[in-house]
C-alpha positions in Angstrom: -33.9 12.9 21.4 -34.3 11.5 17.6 -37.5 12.2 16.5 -38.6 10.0 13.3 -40.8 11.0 10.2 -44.2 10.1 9.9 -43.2 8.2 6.9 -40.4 6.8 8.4 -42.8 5.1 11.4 -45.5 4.0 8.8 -42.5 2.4 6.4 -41.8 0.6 9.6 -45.4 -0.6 10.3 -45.4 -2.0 6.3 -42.0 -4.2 7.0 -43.9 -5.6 10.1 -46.8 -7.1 8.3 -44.5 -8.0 5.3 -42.1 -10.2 8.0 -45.2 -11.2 9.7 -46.8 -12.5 6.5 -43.2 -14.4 5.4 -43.6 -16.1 8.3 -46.9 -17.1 9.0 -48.7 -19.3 6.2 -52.1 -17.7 5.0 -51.0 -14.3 6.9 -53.6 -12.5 5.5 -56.5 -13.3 8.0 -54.8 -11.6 10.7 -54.7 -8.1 11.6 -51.2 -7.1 12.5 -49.8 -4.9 14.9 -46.4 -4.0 16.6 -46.1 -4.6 20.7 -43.3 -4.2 23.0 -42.6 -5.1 26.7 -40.4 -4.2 29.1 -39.6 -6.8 32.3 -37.4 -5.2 34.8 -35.7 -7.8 37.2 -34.0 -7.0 40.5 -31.2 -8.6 42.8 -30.3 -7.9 46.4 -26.8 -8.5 47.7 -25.8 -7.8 50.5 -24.2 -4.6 49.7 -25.5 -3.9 46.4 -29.0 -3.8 44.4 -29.0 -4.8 40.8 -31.7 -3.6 38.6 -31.5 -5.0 34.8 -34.2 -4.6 32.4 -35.2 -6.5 29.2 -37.3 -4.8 26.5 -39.0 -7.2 24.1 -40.9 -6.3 20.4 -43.4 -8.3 18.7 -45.3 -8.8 15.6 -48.7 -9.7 17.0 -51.6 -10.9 14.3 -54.8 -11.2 15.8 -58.5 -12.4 14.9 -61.3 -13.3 16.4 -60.2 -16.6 16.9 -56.6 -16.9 17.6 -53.3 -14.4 18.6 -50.1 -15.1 17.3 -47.5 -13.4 18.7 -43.8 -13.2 16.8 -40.4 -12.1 19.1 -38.6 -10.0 16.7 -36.0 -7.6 16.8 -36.2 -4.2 16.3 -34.2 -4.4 13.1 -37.1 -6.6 11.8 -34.8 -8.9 10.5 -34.7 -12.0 12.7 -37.5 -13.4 15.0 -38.0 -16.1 17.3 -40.7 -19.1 17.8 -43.8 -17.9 17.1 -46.9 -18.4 20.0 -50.1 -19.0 18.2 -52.6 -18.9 21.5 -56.5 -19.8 20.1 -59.0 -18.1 22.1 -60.6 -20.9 23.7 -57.2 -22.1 24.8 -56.1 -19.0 26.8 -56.4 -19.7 30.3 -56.4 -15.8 31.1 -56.1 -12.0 29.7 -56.5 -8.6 30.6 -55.3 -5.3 30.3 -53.8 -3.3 33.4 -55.5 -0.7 34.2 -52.7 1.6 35.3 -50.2 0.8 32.3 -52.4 0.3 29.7 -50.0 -2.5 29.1 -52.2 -6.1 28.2 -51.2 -9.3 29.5 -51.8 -12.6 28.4 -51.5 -16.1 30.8 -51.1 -19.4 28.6 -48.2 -22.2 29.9 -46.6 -21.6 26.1 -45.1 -18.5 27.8 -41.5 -18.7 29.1 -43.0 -16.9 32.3 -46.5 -18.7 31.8 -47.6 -14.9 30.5 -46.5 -12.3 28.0 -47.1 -8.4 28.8 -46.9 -6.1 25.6 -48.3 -2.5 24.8 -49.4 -1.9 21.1 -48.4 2.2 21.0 -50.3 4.0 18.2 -47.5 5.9 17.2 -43.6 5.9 18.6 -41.7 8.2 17.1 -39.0 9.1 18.9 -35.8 7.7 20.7 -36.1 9.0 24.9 -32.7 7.6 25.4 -30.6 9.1 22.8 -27.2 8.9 25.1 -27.4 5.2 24.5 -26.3 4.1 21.0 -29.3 0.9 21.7 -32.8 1.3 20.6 -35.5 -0.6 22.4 -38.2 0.2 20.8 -39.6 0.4 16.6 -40.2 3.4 15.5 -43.8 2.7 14.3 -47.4 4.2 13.3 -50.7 1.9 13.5 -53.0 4.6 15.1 -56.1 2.6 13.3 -54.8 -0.4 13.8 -53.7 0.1 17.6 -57.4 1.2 18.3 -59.0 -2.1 15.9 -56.7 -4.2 18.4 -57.8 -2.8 21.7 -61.2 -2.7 20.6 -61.7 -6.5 19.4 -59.1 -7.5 22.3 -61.4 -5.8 25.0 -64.8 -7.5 23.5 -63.4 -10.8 22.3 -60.8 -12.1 24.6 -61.3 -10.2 28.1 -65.1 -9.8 27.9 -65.4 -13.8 27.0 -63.6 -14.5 29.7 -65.1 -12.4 31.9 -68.8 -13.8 31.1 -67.4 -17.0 30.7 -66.3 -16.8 34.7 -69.9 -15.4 35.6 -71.7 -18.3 33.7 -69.2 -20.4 35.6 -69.7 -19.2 39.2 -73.4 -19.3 38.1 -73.4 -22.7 37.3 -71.4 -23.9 40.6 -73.9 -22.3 42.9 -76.5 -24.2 41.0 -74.6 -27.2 41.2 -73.9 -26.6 44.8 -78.0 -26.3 45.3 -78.4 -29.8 43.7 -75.5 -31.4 46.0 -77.1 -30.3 49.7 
């Protein structure tokens, strides 16, 4: 197992934000954080079972009002299309309760959603027999804790009052129609 420095984790969180702000115009009214997913995808044959998995990393700036969410590699060199999702627009997110992982649903998405965790700190390599790493070794303990906080009260408690005002407003509706 590699274990990273402190300094070496938090140097990585500072080239996040400086490749998130190179990319995105007028960067500086997001807060930025690091997330990475993990899909794992299974075949059956007939004789055999194939399990493959795919670990993803992202730059993620958030606000009040909008997520954008970057692909990069772990290298933080190169990045893919970036997703800007405005709150209004998302048609669905939450956090799982069991993996602490969050997941977004918007038809931008490849998969129509994105799953992600934002770690506080990741410091070392768990699977130092293979020469790949799949995750950034990274430190944004304050900045992991700003994200769930504003996440939990901005985008999954709207949509959670938004559905009660909704299901309040159809049985009204449904009152007015008998």
């Amino acid at each position: 197992m590699t274990n990273f420095s402190d300094a070496e984790c938090l140097a990585n969180y500072v080239k996040l934000k400086e490749l998130f702000a190179s990319i995105i115009p007028d960067s500086q009214r997001f807060n930025v954080v690091y997330g990475y997913g993990m899909d794992v995808g299974m075949m059956n044959y007939v004789v055999v079972r194939t399990t493959t998995t795919t670990y993803s990393s992202y730059a993620i700036g958030y606000n009040v009002d909008e997520i954008v969410i970057i692909p990069i590699d772990i290298d933080l060199e190169h990045y893919g299309k970036p997703f800007f999702l405005k709150k209004d627009e998302i048609k669905k997110s939450e956090q799982n309760r069991m993996t602490k992982d969050w997941i977004i649903w918007d038809k931008q998405f490849p998969k129509t959603y994105i799953q992600f965790i934002v770690p506080d700190l990741l410091n070392d390599d768990e699977d130092d027999e293979d020469d790949d790493d799949v995750v950034l070794p990274i430190k944004q303990e304050e900045e992991a804790k700003a994200f769930e906080k504003l996440f939990k009260e901005v985008y999954i408690g709207k949509q959670q009052s938004s559905n009660i005002l909704q299901d309040s407003l159809q049985k009204v509706f449904s009152i007015f129609n008998k």
